[in-house]
N, C-alpha and C positions, 0 to 999 in steps of 0.2 A: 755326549748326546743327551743325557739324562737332564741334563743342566738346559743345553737349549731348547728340550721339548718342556721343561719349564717354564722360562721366558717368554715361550713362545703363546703358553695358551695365560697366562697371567696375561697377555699385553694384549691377544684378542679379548677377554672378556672384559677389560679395562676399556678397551674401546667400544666394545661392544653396550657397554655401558655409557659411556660418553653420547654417544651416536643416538641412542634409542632413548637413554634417559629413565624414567620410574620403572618401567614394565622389566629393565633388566637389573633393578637393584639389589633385590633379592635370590637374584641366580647364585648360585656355586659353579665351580668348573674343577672338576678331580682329575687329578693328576699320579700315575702310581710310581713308587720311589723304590728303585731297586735296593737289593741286597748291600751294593759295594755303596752307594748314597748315603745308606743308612750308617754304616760305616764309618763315613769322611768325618773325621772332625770339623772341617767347614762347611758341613752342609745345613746347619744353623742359620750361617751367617750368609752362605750363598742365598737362603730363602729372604732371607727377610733383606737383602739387596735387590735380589729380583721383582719381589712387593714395592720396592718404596719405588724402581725404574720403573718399573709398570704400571705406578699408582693406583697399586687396588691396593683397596681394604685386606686386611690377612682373614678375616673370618670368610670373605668369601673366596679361600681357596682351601680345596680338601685334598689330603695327599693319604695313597691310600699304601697299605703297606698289606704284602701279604700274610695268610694265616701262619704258613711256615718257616716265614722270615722271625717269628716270633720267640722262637727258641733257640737261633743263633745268637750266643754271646749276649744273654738277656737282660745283665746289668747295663751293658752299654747301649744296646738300641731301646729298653728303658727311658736310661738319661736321656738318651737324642730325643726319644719321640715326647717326654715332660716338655726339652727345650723349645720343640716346633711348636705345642700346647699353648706354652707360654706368650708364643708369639702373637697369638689371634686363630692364628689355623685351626682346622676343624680335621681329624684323622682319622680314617676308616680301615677296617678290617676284612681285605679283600677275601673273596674264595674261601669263606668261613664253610667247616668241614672238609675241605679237602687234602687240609698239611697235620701234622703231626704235632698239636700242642693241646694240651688237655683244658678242660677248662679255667683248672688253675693258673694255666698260662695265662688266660686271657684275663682272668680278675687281675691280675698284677698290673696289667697298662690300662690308663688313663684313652680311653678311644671314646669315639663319636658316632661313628658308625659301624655300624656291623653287616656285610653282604653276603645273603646267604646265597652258594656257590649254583651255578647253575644245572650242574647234574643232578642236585634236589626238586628243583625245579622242573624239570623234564618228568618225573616218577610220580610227580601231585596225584595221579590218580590212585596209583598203589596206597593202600594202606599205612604201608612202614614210611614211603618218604614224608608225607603227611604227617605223619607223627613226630618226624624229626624236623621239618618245617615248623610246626605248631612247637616245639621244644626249645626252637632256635630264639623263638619270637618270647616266648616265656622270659625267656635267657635275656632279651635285650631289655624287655622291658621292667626286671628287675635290675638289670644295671644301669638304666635310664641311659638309653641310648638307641638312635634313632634304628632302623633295618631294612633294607632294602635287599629284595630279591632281584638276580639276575638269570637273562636270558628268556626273558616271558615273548612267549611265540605265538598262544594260542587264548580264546576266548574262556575258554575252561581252565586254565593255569589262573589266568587274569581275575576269574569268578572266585575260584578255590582260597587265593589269598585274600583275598578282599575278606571273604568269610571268616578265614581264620586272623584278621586283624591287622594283616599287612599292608600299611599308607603308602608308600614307596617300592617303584621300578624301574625295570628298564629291560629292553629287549625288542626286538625286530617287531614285535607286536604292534608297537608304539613309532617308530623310526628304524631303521637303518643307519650307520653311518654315515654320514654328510658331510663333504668339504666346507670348508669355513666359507668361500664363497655363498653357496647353497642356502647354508645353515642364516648367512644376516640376508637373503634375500627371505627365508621362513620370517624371521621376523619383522621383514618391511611389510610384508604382509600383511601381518598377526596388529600389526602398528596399524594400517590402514584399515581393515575391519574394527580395529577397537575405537577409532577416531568416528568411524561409521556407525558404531555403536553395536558391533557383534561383540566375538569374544575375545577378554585381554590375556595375555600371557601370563 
């Protein structure tokens, strides 16, 4: 399953690329890799087959690995995630604060991204989540690495990170979930306003 929901979204944003052309070249499509993937010995080599069937670029695909996955068997999902590195891919750190790995865990992997978990998110207004927001963001930005918050809902979430220097999100705020159908009729759209001379994607 893990494998085909792979393929699956490599070969829409290849097309999707194809189809639309500039305005989607610099898109990423993230995809999260379970526990037992991370595992596989062939799940190296399944990526970078998947990449070349699908003809996308490896840098525009991000596979996101979670915070807890991070302390199983550490040498080994190490090596895997160097090898995925190596390929082009771009690797994020799903649900950061919510698993049990300290932040020595995390200096040890080579990551891209960092997602602060959405229960932080929710609490922006309290004092203490704020501070551990602003703490996360400190964190990525001495590691040089990009951060994106998740589950942003409201206009005050959306304001409070802004302030505190968060470029990246996502949440119901912004979109809903969309079928793939949906999602390139969003962009025939976004296409015909920018041709008309509104806004491009």
């Amino acid at each position: 399953l893990g494998e085909w929901i792979l393929e699956r979204a490599c070969t829409d944003l290849a097309h999707w690329r194809e189809e639309f052309g500039e305005p989607m070249m610099d898109f990423t499509i993230s995809v999260n890799l379970s526990v037992q993937q991370l595992h596989d010995d062939m799940i190296v080599n399944t990526v970078k087959e998947i990449l070349h069937r699908a003809g996308l670029p490896a840098e525009r695909l991000v596979l996101e690995v979670t915070e807890s996955t991070l302390i199983t068997e550490t040498d080994k999902i190490r090596s895997t995630m160097q090898e995925l590195r190596a390929l082009g891919s771009r690797l994020a750190v799903d649900d950061f604060g919510t698993g049990y790995s300290s932040l020595g865990y995390i200096q040890q992997f080579d990551f891209d991204v960092l997602k602060i978990d959405k229960s932080f998110v929710d609490g922006l207004e309290t004092g203490t989540n704020r501070q551990i927001v602003s703490a996360v963001l400190d964190l990525a930005r001495e590691l040089g690495v990009r951060t994106i918050a998740e589950g942003i809902e409201t206009e005050v979430q959306d304001g409070v990170l802004r302030e505190l220097g968060c470029r990246y999100g996502q949440g119901y705020l912004y979109s809903r979930p969309v079928a793939e159908a949906d999602f390139r009729e969003l962009l025939a759209t976004e296409r015909e306003s920018s041709s008309a001379g509104g806004v491009t994607l």
